[in-house]
TORKOL-4160 file (C-alpha; in steps of 0.2 Angstrom, whole numbers, padded with zeros to 4 digits, m for minus):
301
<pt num="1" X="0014" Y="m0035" Z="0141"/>
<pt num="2" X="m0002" Y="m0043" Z="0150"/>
<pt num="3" X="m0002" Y="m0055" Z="0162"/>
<pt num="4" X="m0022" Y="m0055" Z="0160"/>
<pt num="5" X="m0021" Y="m0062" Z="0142"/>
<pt num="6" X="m0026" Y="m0078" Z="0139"/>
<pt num="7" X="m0009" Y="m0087" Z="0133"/>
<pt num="8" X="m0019" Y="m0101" Z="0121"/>
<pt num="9" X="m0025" Y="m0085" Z="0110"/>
<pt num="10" X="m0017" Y="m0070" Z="0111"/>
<pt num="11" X="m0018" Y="m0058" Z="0095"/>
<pt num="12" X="m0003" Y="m0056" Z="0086"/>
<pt num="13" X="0001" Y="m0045" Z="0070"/>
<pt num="14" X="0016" Y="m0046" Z="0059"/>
<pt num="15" X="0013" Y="m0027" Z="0051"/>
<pt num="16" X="0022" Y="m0022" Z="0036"/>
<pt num="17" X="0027" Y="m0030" Z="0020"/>
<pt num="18" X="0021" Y="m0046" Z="0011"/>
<pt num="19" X="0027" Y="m0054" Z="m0006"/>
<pt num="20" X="0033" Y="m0067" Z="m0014"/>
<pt num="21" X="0053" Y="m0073" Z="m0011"/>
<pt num="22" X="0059" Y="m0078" Z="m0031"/>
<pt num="23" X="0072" Y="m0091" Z="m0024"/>
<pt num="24" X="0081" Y="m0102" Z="m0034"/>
<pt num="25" X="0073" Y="m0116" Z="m0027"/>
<pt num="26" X="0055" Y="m0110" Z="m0029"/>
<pt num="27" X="0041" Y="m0097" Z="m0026"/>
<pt num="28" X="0038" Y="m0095" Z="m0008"/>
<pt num="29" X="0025" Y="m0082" Z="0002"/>
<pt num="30" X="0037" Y="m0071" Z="0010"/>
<pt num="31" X="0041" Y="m0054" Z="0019"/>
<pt num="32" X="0047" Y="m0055" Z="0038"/>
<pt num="33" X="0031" Y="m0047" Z="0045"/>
<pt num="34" X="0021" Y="m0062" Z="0037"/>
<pt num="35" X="0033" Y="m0075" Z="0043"/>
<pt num="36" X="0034" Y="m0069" Z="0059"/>
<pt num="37" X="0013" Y="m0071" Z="0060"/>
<pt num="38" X="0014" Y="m0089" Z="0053"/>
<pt num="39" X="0028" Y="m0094" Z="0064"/>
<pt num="40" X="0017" Y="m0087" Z="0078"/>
<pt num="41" X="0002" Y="m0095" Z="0074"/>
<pt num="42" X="0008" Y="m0111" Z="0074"/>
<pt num="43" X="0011" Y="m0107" Z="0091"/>
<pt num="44" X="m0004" Y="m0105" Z="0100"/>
<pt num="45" X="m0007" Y="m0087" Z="0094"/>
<pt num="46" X="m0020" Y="m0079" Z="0083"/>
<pt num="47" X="m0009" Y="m0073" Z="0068"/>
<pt num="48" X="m0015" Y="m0059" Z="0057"/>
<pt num="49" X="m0004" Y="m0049" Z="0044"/>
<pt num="50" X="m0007" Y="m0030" Z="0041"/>
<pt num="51" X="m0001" Y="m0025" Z="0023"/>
<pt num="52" X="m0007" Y="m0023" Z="0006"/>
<pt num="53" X="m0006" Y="m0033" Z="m0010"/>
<pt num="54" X="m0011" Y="m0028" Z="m0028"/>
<pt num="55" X="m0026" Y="m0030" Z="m0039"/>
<pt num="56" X="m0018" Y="m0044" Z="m0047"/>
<pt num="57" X="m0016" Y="m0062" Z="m0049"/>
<pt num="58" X="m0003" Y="m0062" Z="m0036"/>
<pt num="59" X="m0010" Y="m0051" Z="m0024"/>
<pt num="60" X="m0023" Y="m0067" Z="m0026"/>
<pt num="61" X="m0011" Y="m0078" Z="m0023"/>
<pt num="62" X="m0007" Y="m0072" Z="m0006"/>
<pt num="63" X="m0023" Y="m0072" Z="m0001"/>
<pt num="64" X="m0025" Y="m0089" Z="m0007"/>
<pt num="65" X="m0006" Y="m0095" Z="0002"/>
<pt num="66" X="m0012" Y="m0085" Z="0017"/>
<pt num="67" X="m0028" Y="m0095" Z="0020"/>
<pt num="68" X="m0017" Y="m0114" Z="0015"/>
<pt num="69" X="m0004" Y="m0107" Z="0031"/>
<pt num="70" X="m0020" Y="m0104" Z="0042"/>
<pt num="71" X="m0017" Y="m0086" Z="0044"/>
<pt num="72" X="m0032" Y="m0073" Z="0042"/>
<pt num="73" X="m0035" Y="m0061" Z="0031"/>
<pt num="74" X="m0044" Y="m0046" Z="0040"/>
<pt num="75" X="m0029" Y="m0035" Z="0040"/>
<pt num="76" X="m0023" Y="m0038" Z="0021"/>
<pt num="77" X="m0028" Y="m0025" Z="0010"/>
<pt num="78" X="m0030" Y="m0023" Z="m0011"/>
<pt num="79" X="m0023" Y="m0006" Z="m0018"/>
<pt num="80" X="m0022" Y="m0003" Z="m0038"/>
<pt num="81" X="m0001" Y="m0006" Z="m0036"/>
<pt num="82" X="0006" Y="m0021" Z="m0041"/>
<pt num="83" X="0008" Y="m0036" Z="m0028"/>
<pt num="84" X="0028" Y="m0036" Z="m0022"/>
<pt num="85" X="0041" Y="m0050" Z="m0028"/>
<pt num="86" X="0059" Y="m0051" Z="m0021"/>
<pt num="87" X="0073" Y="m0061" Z="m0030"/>
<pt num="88" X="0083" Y="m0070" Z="m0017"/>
<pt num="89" X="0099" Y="m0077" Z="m0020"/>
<pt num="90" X="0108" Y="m0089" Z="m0008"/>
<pt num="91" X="0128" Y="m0091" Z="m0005"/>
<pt num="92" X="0134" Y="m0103" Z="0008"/>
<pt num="93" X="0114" Y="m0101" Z="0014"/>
<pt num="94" X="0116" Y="m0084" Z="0018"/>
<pt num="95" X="0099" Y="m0073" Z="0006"/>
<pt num="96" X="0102" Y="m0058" Z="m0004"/>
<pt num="97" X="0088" Y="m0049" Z="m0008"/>
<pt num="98" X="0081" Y="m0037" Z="m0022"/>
<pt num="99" X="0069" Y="m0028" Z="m0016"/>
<pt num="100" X="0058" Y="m0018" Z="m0031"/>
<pt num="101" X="0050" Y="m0001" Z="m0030"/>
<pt num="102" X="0034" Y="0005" Z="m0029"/>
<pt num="103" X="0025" Y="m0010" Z="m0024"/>
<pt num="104" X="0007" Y="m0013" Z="m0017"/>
<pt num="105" X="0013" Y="m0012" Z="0004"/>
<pt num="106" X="0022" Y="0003" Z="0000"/>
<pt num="107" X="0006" Y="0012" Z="m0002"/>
<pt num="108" X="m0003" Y="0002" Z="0014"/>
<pt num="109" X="m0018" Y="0015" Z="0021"/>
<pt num="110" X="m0024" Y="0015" Z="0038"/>
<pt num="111" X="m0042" Y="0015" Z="0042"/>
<pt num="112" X="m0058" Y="0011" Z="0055"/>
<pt num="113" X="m0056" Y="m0006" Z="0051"/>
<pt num="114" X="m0039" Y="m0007" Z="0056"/>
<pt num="115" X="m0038" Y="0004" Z="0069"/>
<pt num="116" X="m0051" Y="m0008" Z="0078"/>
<pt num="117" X="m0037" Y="m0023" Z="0076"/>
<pt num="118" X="m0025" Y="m0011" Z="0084"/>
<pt num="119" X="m0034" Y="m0011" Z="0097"/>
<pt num="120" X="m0036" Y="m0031" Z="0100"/>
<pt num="121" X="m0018" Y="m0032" Z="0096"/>
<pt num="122" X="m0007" Y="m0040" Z="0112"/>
<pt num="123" X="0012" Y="m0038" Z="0102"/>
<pt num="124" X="0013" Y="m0031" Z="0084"/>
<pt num="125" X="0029" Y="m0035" Z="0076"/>
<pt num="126" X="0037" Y="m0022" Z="0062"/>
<pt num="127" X="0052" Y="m0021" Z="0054"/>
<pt num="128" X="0061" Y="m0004" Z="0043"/>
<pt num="129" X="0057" Y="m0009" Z="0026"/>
<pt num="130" X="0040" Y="m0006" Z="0026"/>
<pt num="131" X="0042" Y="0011" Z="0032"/>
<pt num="132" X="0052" Y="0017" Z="0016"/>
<pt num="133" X="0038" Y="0026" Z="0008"/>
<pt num="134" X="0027" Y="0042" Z="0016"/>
<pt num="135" X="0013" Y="0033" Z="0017"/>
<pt num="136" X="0015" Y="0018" Z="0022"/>
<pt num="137" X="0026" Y="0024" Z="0037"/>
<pt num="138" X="0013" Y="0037" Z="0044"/>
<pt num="139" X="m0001" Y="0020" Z="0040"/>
<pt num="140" X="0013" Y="0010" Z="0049"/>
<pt num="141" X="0015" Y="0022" Z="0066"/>
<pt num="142" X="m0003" Y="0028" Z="0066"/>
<pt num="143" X="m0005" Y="0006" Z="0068"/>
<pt num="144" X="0006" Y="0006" Z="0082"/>
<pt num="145" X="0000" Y="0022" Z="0090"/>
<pt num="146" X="m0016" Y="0015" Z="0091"/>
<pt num="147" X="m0012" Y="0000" Z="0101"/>
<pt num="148" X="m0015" Y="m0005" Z="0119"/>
<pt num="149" X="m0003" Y="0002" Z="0132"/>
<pt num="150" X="0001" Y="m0016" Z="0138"/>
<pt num="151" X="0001" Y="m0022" Z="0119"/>
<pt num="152" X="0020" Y="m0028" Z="0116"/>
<pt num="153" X="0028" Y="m0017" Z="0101"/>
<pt num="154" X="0044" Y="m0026" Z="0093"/>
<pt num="155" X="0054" Y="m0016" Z="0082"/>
<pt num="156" X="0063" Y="m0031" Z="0072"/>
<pt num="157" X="0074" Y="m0018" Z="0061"/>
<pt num="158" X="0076" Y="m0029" Z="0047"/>
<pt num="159" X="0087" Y="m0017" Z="0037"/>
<pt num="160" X="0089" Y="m0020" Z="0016"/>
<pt num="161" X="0099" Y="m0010" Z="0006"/>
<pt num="162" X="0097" Y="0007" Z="0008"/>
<pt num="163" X="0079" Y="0007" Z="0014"/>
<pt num="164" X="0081" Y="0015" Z="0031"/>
<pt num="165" X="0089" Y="0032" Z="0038"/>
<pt num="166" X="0091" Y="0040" Z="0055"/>
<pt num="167" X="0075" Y="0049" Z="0059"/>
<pt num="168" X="0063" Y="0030" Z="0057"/>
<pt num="169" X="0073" Y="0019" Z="0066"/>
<pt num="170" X="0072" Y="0035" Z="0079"/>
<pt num="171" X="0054" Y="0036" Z="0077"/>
<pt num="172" X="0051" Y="0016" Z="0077"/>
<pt num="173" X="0062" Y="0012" Z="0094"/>
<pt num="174" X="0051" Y="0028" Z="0101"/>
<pt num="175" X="0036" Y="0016" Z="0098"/>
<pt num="176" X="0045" Y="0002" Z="0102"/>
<pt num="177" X="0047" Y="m0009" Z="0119"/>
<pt num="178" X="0059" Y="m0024" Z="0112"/>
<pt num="179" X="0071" Y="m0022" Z="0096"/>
<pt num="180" X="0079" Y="m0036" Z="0088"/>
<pt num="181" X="0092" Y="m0036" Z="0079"/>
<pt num="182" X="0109" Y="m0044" Z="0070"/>
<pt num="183" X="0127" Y="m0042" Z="0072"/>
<pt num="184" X="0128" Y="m0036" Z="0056"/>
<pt num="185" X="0117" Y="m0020" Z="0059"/>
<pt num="186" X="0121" Y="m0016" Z="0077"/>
<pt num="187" X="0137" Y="m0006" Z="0071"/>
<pt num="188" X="0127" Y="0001" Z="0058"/>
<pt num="189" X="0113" Y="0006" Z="0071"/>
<pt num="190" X="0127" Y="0011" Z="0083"/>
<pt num="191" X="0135" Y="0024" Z="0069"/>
<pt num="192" X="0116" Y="0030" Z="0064"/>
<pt num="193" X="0111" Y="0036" Z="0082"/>
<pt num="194" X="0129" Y="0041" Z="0090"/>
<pt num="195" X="0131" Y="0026" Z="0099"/>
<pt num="196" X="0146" Y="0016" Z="0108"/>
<pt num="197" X="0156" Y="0007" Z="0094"/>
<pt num="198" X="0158" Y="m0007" Z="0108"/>
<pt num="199" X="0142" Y="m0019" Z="0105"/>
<pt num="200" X="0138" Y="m0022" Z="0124"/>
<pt num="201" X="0140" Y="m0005" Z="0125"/>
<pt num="202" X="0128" Y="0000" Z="0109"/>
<pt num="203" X="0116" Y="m0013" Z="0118"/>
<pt num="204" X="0116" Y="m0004" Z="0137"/>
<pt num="205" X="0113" Y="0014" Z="0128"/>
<pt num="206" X="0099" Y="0005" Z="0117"/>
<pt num="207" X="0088" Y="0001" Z="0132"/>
<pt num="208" X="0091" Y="0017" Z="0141"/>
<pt num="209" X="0090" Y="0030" Z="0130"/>
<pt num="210" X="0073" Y="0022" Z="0121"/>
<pt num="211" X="0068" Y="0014" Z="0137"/>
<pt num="212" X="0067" Y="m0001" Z="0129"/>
<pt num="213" X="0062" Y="m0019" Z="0140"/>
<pt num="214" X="0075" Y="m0032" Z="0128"/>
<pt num="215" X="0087" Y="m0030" Z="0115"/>
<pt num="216" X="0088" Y="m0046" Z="0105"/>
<pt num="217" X="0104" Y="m0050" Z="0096"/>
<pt num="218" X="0106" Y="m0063" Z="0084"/>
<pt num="219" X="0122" Y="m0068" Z="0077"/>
<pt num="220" X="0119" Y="m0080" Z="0066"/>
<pt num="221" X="0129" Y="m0098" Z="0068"/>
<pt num="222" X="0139" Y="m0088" Z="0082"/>
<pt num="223" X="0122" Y="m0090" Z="0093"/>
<pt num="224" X="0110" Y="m0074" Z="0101"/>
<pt num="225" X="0110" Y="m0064" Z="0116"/>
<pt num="226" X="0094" Y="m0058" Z="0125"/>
<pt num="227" X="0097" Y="m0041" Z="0136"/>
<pt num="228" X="0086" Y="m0031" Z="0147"/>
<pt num="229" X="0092" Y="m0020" Z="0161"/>
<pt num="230" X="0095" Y="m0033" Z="0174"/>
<pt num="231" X="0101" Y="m0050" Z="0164"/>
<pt num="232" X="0109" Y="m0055" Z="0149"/>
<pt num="233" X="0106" Y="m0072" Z="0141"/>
<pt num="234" X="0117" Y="m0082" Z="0131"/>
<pt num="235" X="0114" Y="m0095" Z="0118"/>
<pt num="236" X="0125" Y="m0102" Z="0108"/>
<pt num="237" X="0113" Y="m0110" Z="0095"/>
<pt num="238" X="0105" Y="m0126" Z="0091"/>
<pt num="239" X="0118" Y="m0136" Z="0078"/>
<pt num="240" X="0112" Y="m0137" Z="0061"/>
<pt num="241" X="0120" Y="m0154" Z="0053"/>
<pt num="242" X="0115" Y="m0147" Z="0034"/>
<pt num="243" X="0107" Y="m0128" Z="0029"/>
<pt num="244" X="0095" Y="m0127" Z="0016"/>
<pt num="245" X="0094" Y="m0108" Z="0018"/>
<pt num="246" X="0091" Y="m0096" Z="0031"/>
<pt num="247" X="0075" Y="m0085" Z="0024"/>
<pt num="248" X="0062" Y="m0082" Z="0040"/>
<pt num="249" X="0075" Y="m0091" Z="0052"/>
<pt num="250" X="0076" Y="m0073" Z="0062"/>
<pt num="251" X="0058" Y="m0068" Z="0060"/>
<pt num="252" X="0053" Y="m0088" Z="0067"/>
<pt num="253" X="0065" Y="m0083" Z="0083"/>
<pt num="254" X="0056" Y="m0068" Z="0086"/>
<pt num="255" X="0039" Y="m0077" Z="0086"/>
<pt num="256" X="0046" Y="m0086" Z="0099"/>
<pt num="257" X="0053" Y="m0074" Z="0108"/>
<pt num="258" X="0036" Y="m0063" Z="0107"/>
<pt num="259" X="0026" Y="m0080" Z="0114"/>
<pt num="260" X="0038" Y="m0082" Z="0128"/>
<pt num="261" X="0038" Y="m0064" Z="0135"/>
<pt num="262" X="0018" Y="m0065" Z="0133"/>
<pt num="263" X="0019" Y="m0080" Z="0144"/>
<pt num="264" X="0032" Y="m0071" Z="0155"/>
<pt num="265" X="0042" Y="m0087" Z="0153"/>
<pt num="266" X="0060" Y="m0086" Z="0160"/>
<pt num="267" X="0072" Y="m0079" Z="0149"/>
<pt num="268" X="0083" Y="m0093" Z="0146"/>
<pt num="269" X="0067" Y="m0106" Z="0143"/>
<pt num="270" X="0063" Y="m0089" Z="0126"/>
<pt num="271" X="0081" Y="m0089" Z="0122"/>
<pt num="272" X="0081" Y="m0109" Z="0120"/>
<pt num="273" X="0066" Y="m0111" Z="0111"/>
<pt num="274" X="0067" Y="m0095" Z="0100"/>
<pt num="275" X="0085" Y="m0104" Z="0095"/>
<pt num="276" X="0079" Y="m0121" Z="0094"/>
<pt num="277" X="0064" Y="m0115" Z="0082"/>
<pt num="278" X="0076" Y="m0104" Z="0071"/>
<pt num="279" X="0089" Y="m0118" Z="0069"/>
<pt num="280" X="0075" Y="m0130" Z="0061"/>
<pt num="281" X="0069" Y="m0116" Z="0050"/>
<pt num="282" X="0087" Y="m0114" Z="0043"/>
<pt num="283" X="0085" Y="m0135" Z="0039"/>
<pt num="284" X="0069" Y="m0130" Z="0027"/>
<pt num="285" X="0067" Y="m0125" Z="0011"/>
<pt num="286" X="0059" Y="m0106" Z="0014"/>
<pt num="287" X="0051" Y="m0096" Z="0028"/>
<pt num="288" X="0034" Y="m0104" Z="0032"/>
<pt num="289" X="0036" Y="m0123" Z="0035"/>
<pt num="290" X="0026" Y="m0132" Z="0047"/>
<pt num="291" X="0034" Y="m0136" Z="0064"/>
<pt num="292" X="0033" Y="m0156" Z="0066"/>
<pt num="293" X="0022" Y="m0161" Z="0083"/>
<pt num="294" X="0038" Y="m0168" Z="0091"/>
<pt num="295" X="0045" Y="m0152" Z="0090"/>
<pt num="296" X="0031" Y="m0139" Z="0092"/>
<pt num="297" X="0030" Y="m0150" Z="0111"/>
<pt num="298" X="0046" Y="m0142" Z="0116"/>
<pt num="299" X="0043" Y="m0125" Z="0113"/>
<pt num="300" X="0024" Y="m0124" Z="0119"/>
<pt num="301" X="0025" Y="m0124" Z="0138"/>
């Protein structure tokens, strides 16, 4: 991570899948790699989303929902596969997802163009899901591979149904410097890779056998911890007085966190702001809502 680049604009890239979340309250622009760029472009970054949508109305549609969120559309790209949909369904505010096959980012292609975005790249967010097919995984690493030394790689794991194994999560925390994930999957990440069944000790053997700078771990309403090799931060979360659902509330706490270890801000300022930026997300209908001024003024320092 640079301390040379400018914080006001730094290039960010949310890699992976995009589509649209079928909730029950609406259609919404969705996928966490896509979140994670809006939520970072609001702020102060220059967002950009590397995936692929179809040749079809809705692969329009997102290019049209992109450019309303403010978010470019140089790393999107139209393949003859139809544009992805997810059904959501809530209970107690918590999403379940269905997650189709054989959609337009599962057949994402790497080229010139992208390469040379790579390159500009100062963090690249990417998740598991997005790496389910052959193609799109090796288009997915080849991105990453071709990324600045100081450019910040974050493996948000992300993990849905039964769309991950043993050898990419390998692979992607090779490629990777910080990895976030939840309660839920740290013993399932624990039990994939031989690891200690105690979480601090899952977490300890995380950063050292994938030399890894910060292990973010996110526990819902029970609060996060951030972890690197010298500190642990503790946050116990910013109350929530009523959830409207919880869809993008982690992939907005990883924009912040990105921002912040960009900035080289102290941990516990990220923690607070990551937390306080996921807690209004969870008060919003959908992933992308705009952050009011009063409270984008206490998360850009």
């Amino acid at each position: 991570m640079s301390a040379n680049v400018p914080f006001n604009t730094p290039c960010i890239i949310g890699l992976g899948e995009i589509l649209w979340d079928m909730l029950p309250s609406g259609t919404f622009l969705g996928g966490a790699p896509a979140n994670f760029a809006f939520h970072a472009n609001q702020l102060g970054a220059r967002g950009h989303v590397v995936s692929a949508v179809g040749n079809d109305d809705r692969g329009q549609g997102i290019v049209d929902a992109l450019g309303q969120l403010g978010l470019t559309t140089v790393g999107l790209r139209r393949v003859p596969h139809p544009t992805s949909t997810v059904t959501v369904t809530t209970v107690d505010g918590q999403p379940s997802y269905t997650i189709h096959t054989d959609v337009a980012w599962d057949f994402l292609p790497f080229d010139d163009e992208l390469k040379k975005l790579a390159q500009q790249a100062d963090a690249v967010c990417f998740g598991s899901l997005a790496q389910r097919s052959p193609g799109s995984r090796h288009s997915l690493q080849s991105f990453l591979r071709a990324t600045r030394q100081d450019c910040c790689r974050v493996f948000d794991i992300n993990l849905r149904q039964h769309y991950y194994d043993t050898a990419t999560i390998q692979e992607s925390l090779a490629l990777s410097h910080v990895l976030k994930l939840n309660h839920e999957e740290l013993p399932i990440v624990a039990d994939l890779l031989k690891l200690p069944s105690d979480p601090d000790s899952t977490i300890r053997e995380l950063l050292q056998r994938y030399g890894l700078r910060l292990v973010a771990l996110t526990r819902g309403g029970d609060g996060s911890s951030l972890c690197n090799k010298w500190r642990v931060s503790h946050h116990p979360g910013h109350r929530v007085e009523q959830v409207a659902d919880t869809v993008g509330a982690g992939d907005s706490f990883t924009a912040a966190l990105v921002m912040g270890l960009l900035h080289q801000d102290d941990l516990d300022v990220i923690h607070d702001r990551a937390a306080r930026l996921a807690s209004f997300v969870c008060t919003q209908r959908g992933a992308t809502p705009r952050i009011p001024d009063g409270l984008r003024s206490k998360l850009v320092g």
